[in-house]
Biotite code that builds the C-alpha atoms (Angstrom):
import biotite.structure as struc

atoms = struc.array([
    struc.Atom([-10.207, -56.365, -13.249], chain_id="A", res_id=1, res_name="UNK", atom_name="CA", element="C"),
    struc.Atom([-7.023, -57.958, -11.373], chain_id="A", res_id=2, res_name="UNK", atom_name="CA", element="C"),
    struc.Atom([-8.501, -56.706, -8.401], chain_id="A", res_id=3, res_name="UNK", atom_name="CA", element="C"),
    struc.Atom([-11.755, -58.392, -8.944], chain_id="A", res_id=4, res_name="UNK", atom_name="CA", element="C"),
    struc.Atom([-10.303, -61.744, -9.530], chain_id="A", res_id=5, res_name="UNK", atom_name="CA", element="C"),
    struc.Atom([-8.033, -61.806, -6.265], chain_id="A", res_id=6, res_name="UNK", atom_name="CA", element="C"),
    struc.Atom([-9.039, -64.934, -4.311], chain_id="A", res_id=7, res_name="UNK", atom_name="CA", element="C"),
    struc.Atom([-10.631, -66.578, -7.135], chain_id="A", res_id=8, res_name="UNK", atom_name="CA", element="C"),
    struc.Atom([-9.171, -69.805, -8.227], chain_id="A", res_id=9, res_name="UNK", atom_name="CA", element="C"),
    struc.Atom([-9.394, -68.755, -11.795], chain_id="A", res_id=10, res_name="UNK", atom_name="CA", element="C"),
    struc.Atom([-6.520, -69.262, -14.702], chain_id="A", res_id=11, res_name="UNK", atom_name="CA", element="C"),
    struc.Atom([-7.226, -66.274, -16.626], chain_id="A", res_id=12, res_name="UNK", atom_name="CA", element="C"),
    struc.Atom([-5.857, -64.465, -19.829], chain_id="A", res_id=13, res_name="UNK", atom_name="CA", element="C"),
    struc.Atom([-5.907, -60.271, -19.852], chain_id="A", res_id=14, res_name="UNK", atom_name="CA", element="C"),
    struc.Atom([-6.242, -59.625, -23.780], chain_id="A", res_id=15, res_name="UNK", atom_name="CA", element="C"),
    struc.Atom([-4.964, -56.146, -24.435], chain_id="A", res_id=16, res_name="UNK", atom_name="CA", element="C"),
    struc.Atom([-3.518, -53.883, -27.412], chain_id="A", res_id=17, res_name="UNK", atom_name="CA", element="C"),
    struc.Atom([-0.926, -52.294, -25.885], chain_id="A", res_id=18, res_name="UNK", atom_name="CA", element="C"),
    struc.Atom([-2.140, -49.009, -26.576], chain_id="A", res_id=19, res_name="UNK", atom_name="CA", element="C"),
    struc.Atom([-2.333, -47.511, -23.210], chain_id="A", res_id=20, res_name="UNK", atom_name="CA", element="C"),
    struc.Atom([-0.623, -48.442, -19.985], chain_id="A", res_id=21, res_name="UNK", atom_name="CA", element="C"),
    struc.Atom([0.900, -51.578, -18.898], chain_id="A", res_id=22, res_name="UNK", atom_name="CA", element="C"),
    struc.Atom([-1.153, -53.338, -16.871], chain_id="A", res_id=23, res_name="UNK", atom_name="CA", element="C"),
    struc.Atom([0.466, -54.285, -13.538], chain_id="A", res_id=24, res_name="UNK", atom_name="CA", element="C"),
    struc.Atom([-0.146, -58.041, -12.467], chain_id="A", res_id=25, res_name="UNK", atom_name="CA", element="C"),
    struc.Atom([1.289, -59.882, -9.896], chain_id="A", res_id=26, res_name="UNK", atom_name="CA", element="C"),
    struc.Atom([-0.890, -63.082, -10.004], chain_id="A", res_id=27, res_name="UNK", atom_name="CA", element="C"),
    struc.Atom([0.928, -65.849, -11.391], chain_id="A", res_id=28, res_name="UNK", atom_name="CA", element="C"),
    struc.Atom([-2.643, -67.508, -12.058], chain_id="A", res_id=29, res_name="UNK", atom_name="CA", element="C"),
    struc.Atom([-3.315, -64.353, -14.861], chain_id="A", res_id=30, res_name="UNK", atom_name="CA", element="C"),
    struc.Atom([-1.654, -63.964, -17.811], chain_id="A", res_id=31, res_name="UNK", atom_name="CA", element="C"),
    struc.Atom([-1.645, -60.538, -19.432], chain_id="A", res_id=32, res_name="UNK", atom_name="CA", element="C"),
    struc.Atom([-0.877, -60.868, -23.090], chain_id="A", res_id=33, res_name="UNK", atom_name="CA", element="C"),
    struc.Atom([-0.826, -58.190, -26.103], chain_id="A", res_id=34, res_name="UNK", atom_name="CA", element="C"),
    struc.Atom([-2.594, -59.566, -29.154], chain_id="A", res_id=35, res_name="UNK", atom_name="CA", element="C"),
    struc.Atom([-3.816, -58.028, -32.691], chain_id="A", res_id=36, res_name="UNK", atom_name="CA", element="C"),
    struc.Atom([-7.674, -57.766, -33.671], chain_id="A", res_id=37, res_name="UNK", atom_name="CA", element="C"),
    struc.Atom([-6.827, -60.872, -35.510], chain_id="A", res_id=38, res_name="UNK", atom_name="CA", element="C"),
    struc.Atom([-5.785, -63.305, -32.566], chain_id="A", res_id=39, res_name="UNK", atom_name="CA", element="C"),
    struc.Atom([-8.416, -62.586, -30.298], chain_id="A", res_id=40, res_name="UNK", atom_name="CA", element="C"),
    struc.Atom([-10.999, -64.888, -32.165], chain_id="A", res_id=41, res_name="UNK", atom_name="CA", element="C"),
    struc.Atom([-8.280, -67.478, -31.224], chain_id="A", res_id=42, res_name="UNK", atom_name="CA", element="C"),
    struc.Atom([-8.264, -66.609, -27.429], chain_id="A", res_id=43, res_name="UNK", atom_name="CA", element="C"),
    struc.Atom([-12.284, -66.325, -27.391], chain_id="A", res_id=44, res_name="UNK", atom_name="CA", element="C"),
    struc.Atom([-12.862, -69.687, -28.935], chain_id="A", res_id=45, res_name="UNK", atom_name="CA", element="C"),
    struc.Atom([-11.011, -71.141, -25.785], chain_id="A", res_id=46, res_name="UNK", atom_name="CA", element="C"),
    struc.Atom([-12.820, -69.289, -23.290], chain_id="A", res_id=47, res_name="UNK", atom_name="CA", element="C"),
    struc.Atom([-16.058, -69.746, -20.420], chain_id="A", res_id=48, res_name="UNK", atom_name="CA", element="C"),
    struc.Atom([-16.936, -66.700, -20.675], chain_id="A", res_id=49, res_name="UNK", atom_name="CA", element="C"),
    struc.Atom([-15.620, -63.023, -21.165], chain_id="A", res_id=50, res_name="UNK", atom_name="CA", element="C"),
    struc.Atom([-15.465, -59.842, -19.140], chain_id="A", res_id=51, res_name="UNK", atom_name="CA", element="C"),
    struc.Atom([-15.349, -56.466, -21.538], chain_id="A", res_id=52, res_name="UNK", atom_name="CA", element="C"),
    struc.Atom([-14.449, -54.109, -18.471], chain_id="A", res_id=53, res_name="UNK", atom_name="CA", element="C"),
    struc.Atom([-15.502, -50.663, -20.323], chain_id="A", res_id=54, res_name="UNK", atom_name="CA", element="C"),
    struc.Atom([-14.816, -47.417, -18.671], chain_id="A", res_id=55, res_name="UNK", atom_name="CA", element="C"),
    struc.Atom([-14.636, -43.750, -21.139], chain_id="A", res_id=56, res_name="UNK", atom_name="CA", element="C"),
    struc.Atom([-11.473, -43.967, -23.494], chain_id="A", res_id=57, res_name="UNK", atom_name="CA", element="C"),
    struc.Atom([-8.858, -41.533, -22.831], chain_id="A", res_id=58, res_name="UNK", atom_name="CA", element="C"),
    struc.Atom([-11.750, -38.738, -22.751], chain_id="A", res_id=59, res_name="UNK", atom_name="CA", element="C"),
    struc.Atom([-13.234, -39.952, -26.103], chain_id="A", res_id=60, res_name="UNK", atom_name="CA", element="C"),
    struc.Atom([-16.624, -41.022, -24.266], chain_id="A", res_id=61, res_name="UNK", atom_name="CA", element="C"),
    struc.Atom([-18.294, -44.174, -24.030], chain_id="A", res_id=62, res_name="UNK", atom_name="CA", element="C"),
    struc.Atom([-19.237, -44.410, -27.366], chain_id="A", res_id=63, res_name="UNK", atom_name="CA", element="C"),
    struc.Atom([-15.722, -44.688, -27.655], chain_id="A", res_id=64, res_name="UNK", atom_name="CA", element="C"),
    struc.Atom([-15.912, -47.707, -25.372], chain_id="A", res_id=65, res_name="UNK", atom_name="CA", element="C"),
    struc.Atom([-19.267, -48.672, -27.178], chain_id="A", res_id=66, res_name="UNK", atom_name="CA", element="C"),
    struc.Atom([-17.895, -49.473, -30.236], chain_id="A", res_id=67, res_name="UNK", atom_name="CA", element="C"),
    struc.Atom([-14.889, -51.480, -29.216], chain_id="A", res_id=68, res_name="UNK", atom_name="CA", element="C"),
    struc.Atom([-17.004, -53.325, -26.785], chain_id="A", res_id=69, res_name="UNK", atom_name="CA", element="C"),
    struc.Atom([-19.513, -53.843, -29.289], chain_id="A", res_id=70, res_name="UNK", atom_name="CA", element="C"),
    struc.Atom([-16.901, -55.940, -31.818], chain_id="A", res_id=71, res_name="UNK", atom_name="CA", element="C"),
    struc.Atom([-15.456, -58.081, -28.658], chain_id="A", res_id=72, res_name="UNK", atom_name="CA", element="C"),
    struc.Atom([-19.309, -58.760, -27.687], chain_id="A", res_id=73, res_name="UNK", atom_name="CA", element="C"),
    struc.Atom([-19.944, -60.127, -30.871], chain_id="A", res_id=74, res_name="UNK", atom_name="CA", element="C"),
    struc.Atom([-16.817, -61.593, -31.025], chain_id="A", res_id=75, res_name="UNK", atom_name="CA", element="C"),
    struc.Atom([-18.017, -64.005, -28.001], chain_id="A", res_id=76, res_name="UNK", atom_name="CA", element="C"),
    struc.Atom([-21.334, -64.378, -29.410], chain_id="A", res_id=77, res_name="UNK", atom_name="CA", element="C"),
    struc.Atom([-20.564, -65.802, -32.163], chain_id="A", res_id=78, res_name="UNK", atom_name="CA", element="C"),
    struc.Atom([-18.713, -68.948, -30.374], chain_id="A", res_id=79, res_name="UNK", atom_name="CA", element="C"),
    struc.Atom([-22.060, -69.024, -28.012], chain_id="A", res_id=80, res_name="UNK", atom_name="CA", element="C"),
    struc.Atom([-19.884, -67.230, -25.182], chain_id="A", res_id=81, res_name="UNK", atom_name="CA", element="C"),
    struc.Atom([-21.707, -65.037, -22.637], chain_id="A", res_id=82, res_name="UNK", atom_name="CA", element="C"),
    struc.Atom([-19.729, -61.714, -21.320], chain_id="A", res_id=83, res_name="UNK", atom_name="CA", element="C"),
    struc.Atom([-19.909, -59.620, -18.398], chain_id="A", res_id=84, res_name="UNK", atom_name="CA", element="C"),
    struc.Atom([-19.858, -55.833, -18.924], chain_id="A", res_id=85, res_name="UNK", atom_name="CA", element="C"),
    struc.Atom([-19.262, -52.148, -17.395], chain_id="A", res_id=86, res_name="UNK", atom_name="CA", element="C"),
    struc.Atom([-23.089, -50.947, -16.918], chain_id="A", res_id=87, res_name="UNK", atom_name="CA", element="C"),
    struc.Atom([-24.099, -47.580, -18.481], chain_id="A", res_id=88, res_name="UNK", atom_name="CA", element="C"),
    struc.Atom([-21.181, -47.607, -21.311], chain_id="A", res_id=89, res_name="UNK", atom_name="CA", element="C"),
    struc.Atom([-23.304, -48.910, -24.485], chain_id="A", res_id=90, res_name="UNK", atom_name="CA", element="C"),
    struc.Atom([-22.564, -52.201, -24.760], chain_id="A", res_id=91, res_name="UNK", atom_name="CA", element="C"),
    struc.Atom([-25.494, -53.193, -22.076], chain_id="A", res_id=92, res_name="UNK", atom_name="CA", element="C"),
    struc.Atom([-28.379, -51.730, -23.813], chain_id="A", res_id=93, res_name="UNK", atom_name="CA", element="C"),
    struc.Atom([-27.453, -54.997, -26.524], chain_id="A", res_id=94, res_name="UNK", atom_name="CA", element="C"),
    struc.Atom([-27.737, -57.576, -24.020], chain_id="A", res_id=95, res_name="UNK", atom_name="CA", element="C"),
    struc.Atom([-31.353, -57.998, -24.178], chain_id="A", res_id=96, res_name="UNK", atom_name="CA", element="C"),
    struc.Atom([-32.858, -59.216, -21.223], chain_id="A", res_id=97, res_name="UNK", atom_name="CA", element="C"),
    struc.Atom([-29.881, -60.514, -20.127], chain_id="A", res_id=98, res_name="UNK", atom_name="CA", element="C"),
    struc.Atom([-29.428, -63.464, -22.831], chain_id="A", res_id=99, res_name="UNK", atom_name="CA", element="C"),
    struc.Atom([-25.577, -62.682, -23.610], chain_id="A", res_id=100, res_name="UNK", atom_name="CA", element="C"),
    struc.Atom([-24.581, -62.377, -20.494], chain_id="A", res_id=101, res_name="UNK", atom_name="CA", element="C"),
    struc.Atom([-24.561, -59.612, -17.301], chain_id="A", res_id=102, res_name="UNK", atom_name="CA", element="C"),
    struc.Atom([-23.420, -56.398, -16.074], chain_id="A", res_id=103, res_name="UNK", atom_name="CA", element="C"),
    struc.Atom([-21.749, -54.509, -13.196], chain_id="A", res_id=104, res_name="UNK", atom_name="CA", element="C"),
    struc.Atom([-21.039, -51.206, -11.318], chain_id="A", res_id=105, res_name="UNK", atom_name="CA", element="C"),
    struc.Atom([-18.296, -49.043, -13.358], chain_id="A", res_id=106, res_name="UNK", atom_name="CA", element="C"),
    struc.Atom([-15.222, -49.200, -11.216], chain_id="A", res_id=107, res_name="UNK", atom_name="CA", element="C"),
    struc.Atom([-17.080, -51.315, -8.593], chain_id="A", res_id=108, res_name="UNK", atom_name="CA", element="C"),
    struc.Atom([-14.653, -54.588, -7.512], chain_id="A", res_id=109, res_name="UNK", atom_name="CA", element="C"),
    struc.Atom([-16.904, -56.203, -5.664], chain_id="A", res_id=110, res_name="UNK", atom_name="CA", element="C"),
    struc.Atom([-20.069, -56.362, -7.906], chain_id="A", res_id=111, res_name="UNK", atom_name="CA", element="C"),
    struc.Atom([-18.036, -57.732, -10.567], chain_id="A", res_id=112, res_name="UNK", atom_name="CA", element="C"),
    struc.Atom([-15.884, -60.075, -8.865], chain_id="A", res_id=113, res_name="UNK", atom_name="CA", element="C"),
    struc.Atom([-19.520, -61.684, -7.983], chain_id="A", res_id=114, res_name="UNK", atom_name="CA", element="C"),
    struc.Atom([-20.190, -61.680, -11.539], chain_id="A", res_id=115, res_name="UNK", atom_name="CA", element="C"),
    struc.Atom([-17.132, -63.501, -12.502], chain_id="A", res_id=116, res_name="UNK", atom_name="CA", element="C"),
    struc.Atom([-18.047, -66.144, -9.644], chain_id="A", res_id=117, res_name="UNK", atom_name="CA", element="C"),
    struc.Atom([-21.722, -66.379, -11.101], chain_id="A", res_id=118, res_name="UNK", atom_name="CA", element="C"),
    struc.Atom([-20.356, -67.085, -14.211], chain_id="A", res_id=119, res_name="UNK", atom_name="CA", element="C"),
    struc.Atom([-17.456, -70.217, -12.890], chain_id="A", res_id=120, res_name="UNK", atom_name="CA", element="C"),
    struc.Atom([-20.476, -72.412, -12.308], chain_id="A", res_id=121, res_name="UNK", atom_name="CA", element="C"),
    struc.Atom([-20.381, -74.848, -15.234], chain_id="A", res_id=122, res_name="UNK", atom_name="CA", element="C"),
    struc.Atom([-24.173, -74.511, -15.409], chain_id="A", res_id=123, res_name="UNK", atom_name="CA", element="C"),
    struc.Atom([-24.298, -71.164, -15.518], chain_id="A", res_id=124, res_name="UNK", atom_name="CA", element="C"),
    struc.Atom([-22.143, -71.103, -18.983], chain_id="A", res_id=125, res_name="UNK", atom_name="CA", element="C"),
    struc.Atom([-24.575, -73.796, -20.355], chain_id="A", res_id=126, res_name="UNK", atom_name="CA", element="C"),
    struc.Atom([-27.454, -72.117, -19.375], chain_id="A", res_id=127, res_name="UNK", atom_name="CA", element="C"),
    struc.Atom([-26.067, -69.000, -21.334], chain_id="A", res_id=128, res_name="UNK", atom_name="CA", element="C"),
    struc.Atom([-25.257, -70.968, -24.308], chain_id="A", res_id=129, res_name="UNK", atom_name="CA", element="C"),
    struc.Atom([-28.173, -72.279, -24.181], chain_id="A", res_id=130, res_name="UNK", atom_name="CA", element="C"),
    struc.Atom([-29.643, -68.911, -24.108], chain_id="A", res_id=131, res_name="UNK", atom_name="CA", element="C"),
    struc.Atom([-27.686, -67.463, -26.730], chain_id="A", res_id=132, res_name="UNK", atom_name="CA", element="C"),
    struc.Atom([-28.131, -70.671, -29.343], chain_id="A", res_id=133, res_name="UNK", atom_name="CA", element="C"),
    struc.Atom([-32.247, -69.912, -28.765], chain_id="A", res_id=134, res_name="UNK", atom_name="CA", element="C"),
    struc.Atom([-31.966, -66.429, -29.043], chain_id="A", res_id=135, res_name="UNK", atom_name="CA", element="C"),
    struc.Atom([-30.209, -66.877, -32.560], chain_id="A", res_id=136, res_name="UNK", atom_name="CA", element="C"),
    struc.Atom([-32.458, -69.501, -34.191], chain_id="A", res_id=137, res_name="UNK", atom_name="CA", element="C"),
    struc.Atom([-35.232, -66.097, -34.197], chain_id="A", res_id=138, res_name="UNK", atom_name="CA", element="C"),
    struc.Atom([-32.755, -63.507, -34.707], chain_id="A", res_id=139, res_name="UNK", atom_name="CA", element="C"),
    struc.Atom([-29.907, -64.332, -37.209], chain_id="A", res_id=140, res_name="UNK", atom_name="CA", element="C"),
    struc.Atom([-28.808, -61.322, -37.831], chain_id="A", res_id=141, res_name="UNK", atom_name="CA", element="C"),
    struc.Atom([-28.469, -59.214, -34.065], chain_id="A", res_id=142, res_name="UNK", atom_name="CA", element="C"),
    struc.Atom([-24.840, -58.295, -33.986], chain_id="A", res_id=143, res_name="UNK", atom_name="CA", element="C"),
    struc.Atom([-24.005, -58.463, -37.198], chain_id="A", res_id=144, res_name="UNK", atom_name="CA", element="C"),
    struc.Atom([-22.859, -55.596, -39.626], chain_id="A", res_id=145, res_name="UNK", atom_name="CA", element="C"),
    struc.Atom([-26.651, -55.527, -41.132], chain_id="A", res_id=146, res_name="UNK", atom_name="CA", element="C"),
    struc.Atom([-28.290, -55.312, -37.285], chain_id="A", res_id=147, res_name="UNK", atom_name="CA", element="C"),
    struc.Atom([-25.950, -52.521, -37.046], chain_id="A", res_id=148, res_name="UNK", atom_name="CA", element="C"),
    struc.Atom([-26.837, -50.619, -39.866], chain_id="A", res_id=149, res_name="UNK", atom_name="CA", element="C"),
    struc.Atom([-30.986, -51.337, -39.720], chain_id="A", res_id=150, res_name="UNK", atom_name="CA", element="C"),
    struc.Atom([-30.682, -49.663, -35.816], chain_id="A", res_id=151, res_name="UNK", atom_name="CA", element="C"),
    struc.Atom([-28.707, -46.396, -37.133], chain_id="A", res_id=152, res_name="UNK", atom_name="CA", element="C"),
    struc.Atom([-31.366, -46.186, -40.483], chain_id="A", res_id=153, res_name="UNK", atom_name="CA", element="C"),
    struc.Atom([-34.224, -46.071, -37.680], chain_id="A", res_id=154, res_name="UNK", atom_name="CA", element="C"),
    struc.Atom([-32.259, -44.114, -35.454], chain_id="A", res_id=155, res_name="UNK", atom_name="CA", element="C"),
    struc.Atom([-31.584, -41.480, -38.597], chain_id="A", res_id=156, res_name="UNK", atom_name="CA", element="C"),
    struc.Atom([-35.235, -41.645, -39.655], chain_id="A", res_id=157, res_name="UNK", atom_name="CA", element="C"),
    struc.Atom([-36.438, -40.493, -36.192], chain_id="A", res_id=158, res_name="UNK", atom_name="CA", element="C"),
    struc.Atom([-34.255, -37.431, -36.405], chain_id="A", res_id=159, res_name="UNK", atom_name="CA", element="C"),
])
């Protein structure tokens, strides 16, 4: 992610737990900052957008990654934010035709540093606000704890 945003005139806040490695940053325009569950809201309510860079958990498996990235992707959809996200670790398969936001190449810089410039233009974030205000006027309910549990009942009553 640091990588991505060199040479991108971007302020920019790193949320993490502090549960793995320190993350290394030598950009004084990014701040990297441990936070509980609790304080994130705080963060995402003063945000453009949000990047949920996914990759498999400490060998646990993307639906490791799936489920954490699920919680911060409702997190920002429920203050109208879109996100970017790793492709192929769960999360995407929710963003439904794109509405929430975009995703990238796992471990690819480049593709997501594009991303992240997509997403600087002002109109861009409207747009997906926009987006993501319509889409929730028909569907009240996708990415709450009731979607949730209607998609693993069908997914249990196929099996």
């Amino acid at each position: 992610m640091i990588k991505a945003l060199e040479g991108i005139d971007i302020k920019c806040i790193i949320l993490t737990d502090g549960r793995f490695s320190p993350i290394i940053n030598n950009n004084p325009n990014i701040i990297v900052k441990n936070v509980s569950h609790p304080e994130v809201i705080q963060y995402i309510k003063n945000a453009k957008f949000g990047v949920l860079p996914l990759i498999e958990n400490n060998g646990r498996g993307a639906l490791n990654s799936q489920a954490h990235g699920i919680t911060v992707a409702a997190e920002f959809v429920s203050c109208n934010l879109p996100f970017i996200t790793s492709r192929n670790m769960g999360v995407d398969e929710y963003l439904v035709d794109n509405v929430f936001g975009v995703t990238y190449n796992v471990n690819d810089v480049d593709d997501l540093k594009k991303k992240i410039i997509y997403f600087l233009d002002q109109n861009i974030q409207s747009e997906y606000k926009e987006k993501i205000m319509n889409f929730y006027e028909n569907k009240p309910n996708y990415f709450s704890p009731e979607h949730f549990v209607e998609i693993l009942e069908h997914e249990f009553s196929l099996s």
